[in-house]
C-alpha atoms as one frame of an Amber mdcrd trajectory, in Angstrom:
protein
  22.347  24.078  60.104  24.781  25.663  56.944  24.764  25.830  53.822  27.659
  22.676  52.998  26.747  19.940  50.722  24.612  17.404  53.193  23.347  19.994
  55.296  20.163  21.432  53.574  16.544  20.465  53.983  17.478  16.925  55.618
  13.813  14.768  55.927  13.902  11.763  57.916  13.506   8.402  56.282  12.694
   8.032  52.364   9.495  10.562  52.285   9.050  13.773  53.164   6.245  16.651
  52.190   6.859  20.406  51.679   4.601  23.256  51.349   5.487  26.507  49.699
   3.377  29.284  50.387   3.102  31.922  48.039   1.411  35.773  48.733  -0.772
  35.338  45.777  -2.295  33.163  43.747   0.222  32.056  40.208  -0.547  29.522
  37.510   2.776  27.780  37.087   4.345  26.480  33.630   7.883  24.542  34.973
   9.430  23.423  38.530  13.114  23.384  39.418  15.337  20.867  41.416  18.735
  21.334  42.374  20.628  19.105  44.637  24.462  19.241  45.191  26.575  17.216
  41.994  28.241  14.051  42.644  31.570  15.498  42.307  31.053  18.218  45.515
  29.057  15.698  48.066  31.267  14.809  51.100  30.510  10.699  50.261  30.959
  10.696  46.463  27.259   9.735  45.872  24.080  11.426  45.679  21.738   9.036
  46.978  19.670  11.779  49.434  18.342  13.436  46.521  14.673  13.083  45.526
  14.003  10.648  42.788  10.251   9.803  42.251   8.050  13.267  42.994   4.735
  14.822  42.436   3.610  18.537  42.547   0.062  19.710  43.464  -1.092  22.787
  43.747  -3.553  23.505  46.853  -5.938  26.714  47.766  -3.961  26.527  51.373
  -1.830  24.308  53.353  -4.492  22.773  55.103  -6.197  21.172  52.119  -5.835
  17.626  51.976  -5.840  17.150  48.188  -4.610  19.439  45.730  -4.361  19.342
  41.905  -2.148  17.224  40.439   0.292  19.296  38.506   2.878  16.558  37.709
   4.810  13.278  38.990   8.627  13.539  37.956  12.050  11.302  38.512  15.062
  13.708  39.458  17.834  12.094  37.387  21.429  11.851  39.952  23.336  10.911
  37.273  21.720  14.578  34.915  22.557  17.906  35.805  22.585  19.513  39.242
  19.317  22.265  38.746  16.575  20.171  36.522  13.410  21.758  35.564  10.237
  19.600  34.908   7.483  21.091  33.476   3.864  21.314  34.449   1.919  18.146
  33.173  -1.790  18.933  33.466
């Protein structure tokens, strides 16, 4: 609903899917994360933000099974903005 720490891309329960979808196609080299630092979230903690993800890279948003580009682990206790770089 804003942009305050807590209110930004909720998903409901512990898994949640998102689909970017670009005007053309790219071949991508790194991915970014950021999530809101301990030390400006209302409760003190962190523990909304993503930990264990993958990236694939799909022809369209209907495809059920893309390319694996990379699994990752967003670190809560690292830097706000990580990048993790392509894998395969």
């Amino acid at each position: 609903p804003d942009m305050y720490p807590g209110n930004c891309w909720a998903f409901k329960g512990s898994q949640g899917y998102l689909v970017v979808r670009l005007s053309m196609k790219i071949y991508p080299t790194a991915f970014t994360v950021e999530h809101v630092p301990k030390a400006l979230s209302p409760g003190g903690n962190i523990t909304s933000a993503p930990r264990n993800f993958a990236v694939y890279g799909l022809d369209d948003e209907y495809q059920e099974e893309g390319k694996l580009l990379g699994q990752y682990v967003y670190d809560q206790d690292g830097e706000p903005l990580q990048m993790f770089p392509v894998m395969v």
